[in-house]
SEZAVEX-30048 format. One line per 8 residues: number of its first residue (from 1); for each residue x, y negated, z negated of C-alpha. Coordinates in steps of 0.25 Angstrom, whole numbers, padded with zeros to 4 digits. Layout:
! SEZAVEX-30048
NUM> X/Y/Z | ...;
This chain:
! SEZAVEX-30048
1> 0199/-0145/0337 | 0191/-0138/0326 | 0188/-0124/0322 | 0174/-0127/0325 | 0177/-0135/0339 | 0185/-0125/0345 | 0177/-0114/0342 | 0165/-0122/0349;
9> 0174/-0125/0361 | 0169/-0122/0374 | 0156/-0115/0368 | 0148/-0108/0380 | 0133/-0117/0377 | 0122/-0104/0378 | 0130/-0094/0381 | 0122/-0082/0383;
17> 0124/-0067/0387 | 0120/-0064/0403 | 0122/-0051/0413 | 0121/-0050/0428 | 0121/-0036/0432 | 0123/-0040/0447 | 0139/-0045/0444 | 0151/-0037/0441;
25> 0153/-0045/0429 | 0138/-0045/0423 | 0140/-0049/0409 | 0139/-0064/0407 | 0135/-0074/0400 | 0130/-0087/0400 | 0132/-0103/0396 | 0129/-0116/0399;
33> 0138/-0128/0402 | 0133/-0142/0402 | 0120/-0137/0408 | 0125/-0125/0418 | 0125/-0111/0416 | 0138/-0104/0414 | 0142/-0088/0416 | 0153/-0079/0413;
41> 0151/-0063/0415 | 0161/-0053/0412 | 0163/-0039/0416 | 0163/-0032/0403 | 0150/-0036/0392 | 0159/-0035/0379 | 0168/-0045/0388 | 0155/-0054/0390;
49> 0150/-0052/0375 | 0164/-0056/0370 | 0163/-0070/0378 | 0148/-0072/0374 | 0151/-0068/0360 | 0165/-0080/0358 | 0154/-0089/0365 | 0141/-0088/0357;
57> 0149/-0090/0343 | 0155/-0100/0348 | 0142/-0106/0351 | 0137/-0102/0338 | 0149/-0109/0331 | 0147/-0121/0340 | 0131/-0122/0334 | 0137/-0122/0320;
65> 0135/-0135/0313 | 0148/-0144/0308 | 0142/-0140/0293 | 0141/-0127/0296 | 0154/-0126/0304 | 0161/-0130/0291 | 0153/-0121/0282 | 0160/-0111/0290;
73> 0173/-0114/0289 | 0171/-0116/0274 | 0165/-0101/0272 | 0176/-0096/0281 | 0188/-0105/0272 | 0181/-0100/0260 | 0180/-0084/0263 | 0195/-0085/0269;
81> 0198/-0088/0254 | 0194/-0077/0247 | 0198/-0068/0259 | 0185/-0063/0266 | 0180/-0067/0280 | 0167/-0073/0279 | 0160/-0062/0290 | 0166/-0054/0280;
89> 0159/-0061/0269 | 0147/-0062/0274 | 0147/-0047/0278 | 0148/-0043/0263 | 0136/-0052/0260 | 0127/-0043/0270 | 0133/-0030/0265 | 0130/-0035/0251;
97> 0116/-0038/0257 | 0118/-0052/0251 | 0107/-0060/0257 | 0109/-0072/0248 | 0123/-0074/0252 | 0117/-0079/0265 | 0106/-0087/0261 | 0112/-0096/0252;
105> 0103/-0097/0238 | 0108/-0109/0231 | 0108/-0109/0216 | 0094/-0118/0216 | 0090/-0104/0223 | 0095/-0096/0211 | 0089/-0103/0201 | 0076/-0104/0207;
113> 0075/-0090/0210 | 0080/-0085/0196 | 0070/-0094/0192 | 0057/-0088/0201 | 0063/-0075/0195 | 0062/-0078/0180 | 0048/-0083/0181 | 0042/-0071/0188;
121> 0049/-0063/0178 | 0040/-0070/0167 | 0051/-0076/0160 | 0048/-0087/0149 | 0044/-0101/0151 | 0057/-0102/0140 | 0065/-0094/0148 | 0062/-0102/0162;
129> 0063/-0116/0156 | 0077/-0113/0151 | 0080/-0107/0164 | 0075/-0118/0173 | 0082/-0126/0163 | 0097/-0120/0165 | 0096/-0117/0182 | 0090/-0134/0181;
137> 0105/-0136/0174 | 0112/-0125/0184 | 0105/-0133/0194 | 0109/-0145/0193 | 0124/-0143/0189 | 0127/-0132/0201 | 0116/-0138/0212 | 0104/-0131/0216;
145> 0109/-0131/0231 | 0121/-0125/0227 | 0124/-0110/0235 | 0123/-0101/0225 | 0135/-0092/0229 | 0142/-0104/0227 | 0139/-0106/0211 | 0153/-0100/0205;
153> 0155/-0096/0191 | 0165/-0108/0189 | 0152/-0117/0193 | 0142/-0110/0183 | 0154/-0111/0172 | 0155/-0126/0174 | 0142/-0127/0174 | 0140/-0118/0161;
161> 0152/-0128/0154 | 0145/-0140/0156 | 0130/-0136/0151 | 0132/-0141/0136 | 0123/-0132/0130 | 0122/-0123/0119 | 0129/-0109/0117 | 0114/-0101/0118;
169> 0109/-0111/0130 | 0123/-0106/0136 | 0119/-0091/0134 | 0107/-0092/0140 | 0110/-0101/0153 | 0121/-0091/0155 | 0110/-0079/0154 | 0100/-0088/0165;
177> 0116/-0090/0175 | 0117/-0075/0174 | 0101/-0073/0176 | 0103/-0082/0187 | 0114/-0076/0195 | 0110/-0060/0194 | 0096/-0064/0200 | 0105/-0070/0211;
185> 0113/-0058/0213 | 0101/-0049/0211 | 0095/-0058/0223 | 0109/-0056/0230 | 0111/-0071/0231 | 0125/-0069/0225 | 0135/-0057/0219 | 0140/-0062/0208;
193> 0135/-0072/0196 | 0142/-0084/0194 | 0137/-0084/0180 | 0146/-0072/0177 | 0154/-0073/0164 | 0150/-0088/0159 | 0158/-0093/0147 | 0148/-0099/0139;
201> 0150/-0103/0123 | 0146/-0090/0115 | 0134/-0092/0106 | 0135/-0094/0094 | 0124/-0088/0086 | 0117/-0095/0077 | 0109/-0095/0064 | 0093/-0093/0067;
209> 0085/-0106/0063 | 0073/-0103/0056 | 0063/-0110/0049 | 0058/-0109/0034 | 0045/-0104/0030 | 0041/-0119/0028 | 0044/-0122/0039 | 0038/-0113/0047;
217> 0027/-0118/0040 | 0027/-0131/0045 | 0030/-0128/0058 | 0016/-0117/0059 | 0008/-0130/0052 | 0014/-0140/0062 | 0012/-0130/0074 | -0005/-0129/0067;
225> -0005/-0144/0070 | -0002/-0143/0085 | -0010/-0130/0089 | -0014/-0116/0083 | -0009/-0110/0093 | 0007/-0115/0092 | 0005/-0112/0077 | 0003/-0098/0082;
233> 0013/-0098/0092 | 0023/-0102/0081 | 0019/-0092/0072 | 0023/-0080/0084 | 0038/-0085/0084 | 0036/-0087/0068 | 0030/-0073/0064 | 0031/-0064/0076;
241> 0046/-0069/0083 | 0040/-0073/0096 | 0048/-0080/0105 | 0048/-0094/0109 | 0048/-0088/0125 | 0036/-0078/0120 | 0027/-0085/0112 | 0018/-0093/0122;
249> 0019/-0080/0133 | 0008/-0073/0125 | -0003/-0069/0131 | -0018/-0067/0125 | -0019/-0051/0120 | -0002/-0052/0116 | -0006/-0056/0103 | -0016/-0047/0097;
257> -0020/-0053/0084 | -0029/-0041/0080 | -0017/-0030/0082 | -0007/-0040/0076 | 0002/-0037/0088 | 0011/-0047/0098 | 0015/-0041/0113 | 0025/-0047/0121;
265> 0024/-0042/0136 | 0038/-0037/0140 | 0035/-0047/0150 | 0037/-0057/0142 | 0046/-0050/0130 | 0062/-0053/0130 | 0064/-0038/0129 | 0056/-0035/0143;
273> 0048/-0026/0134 | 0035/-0028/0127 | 0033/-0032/0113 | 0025/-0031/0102 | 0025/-0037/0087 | 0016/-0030/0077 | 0023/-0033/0065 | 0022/-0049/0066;
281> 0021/-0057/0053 | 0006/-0054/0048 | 0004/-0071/0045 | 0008/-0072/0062 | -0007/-0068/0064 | -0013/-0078/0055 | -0006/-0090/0064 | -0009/-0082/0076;
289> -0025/-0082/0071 | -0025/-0097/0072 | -0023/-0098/0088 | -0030/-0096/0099 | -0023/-0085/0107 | -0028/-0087/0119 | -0024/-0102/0119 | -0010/-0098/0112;
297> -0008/-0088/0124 | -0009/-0102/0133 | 0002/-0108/0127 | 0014/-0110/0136 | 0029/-0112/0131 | 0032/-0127/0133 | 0019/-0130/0125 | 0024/-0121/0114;
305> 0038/-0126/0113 | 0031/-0141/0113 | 0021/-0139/0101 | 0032/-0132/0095 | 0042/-0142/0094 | 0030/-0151/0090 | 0027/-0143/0077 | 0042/-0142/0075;
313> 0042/-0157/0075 | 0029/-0158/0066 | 0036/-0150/0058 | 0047/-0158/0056 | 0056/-0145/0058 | 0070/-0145/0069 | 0067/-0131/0074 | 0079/-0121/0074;
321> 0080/-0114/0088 | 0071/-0102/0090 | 0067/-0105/0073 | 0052/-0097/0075 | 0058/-0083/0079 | 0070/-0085/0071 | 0061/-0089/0059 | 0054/-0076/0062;
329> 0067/-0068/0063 | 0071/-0072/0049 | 0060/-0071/0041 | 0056/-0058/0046 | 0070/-0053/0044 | 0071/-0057/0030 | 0058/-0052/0027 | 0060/-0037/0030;
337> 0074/-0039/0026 | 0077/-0032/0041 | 0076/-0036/0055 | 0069/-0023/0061 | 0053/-0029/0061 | 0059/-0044/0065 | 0067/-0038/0077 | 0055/-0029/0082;
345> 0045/-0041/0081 | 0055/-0050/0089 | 0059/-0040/0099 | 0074/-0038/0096 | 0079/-0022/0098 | 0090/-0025/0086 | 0085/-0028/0072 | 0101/-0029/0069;
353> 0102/-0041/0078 | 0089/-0048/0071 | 0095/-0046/0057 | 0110/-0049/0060 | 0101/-0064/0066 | 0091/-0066/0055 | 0096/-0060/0042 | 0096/-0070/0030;
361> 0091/-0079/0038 | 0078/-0080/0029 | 0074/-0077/0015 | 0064/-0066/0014 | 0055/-0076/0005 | 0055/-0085/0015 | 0051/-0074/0025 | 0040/-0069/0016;
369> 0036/-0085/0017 | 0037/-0086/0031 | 0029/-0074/0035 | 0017/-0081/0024 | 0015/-0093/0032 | 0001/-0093/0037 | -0008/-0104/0042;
């Protein structure tokens, strides 16, 4: 007979607490057998509650189902071997006010609510693509169903060893795993991040690709085919740094043509802290005068990146990564001869690194040719 059969054998059906005041034994209590009503009383209550008590758990082990009775064994079987009982277990979770323990949140769960999170938080329609991109990846290789205190370092490893990509996309899928897992522990769905001490391959940094005056040139004249306003939106990243995740999150009023002054919010800055370019390149104004700002300020980030890789195309240019700010980087290094005005107008708090990035990476006649392109 089975664990589970013998401790449903002779299971007392409704049992239920009773007292009669007018017997010398008055504490009872009450079943039913095939139909009929069934007593026993006890001289002593703590005699009678010790009886009711063996009977109604066994009652309630009896109403356990044949999945649930198995779960049971196997959460018993695995908290044997790492040596804690699991009223002990369970106990700790209370203590630690651990309410997720006992709810269960999948990794479908995590992901989504990481995601809810980042949105309210304002982040870029860059930064969600990429993210709903990775947990789509994460997803599908762990299962979205699957219990998120059961995702192991070992499992995200695996999962990390067979991504394919490249050194930087490996950085930052990393930095979303570790994203991921604080907010769950922040949310106390967990304790401990299985994204914890990834090996990933070190990145190898690389030479900045930028493009030459003339072809920036092309590329400005080539962007004037398709719309003023991505000619203008080009000529930001080309003259005043901006980046790809800040350029179409302008709003009318943050560009102030008359002042000759650029604001990022810190809402929407990398730094969390508000920004503003007053030293851009003087010719930046003149491309700037050709749009309409309040249609440019409409301008969302997949339609950006789409008539960009269109002028591109035209162009007849294979664009380096990240080539517009790099471009600007460059030449603006080269033509102070110092990175002190190109880290201010970028945002970066260490000329040091800027220079150590961008030094001799450009001519300063080239730079004096860059910053003359006009419309």
């Amino acid at each position: 007979m089975s664990e589970r059969d013998n401790a449903t054998k002779g299971v007392l059906k409704g049992i239920r607490k009773c007292e009669r005041k007018d017997r010398r034994n008055r504490f009872g209590v009450e079943w039913k057998d095939n139909g009929r009503r069934r007593f026993r009383f006890f001289k002593e209550e703590k005699e009678r509650n010790a009886f009711f008590e063996a009977n109604y758990k066994a009652r309630e082990v009896e109403n356990f189902s044949l999945s649930e009775w198995l779960r049971w064994q196997d959460i018993k079987r695995e908290a044997e071997e790492i040596g804690i009982e699991p009223e002990a277990a369970l106990a700790l979770a209370r203590r630690q006010g651990a309410k997720g323990f006992v709810k269960g949140k999948t990794l479908g769960d995590a992901t989504a609510s990481y995601l809810a999170t980042a949105e309210r938080k304002g982040r870029s329609e860059d930064y969600l693509r990429h993210l709903r991109s990775f947990f789509d990846r994460l997803n599908a290789s762990l299962g979205k169903e699957m219990p998120l205190l059961e995702v192991s370092r070992e499992q995200m490893q695996n999962f990390f060893d067979g991504l394919g990509v490249g050194a930087i996309t490996y950085k930052n899928y990393r930095a979303y795993s570790t994203a991921l897992f604080n907010h769950c522990i922040q949310e106390e769905w967990m304790d401990r991040s299985p994204a914890a001490r990834l090996v990933i391959p070190e990145v190898k940094k690389e030479e900045p690709g930028i493009l030459t005056p003339d072809q920036t040139c092309d590329l400005l004249q080539a962007a004037r085919t398709i719309s003023d306003e991505l000619a203008a939106l080009l000529a930001l990243q080309f003259f005043a740094g901006i980046r790809n995740a800040n350029v179409t999150r302008f709003e009318v009023g943050e560009i102030n043509a008359k002042a000759k002054t650029i604001t990022i919010p810190a809402a929407k800055f990398k730094t969390k802290k508000r920004h503003v370019i007053e030293d851009a390149a003087p010719v930046l104004w003149k491309w700037l005068a050709l749009a309409d700002m309040d249609e440019l300020c409409r301008w969302t980030a997949r339609n950006f990146n789409w008539r960009k890789g269109q002028a591109f195309k035209s162009a007849g240019i294979e664009p380096p990564k990240n080539a517009l700010r790099h471009s600007f980087a460059s030449y603006r290094c080269a033509l102070d001869g110092s990175a002190e005005k190109a880290s201010y107008i970028l945002g970066h708090q260490n000329p040091r690194e800027i220079w150590q990035a961008y030094k001799a990476t450009a001519s300063r006649a080239d730079s004096k040719r860059f910053f003359a392109i006009s419309p």
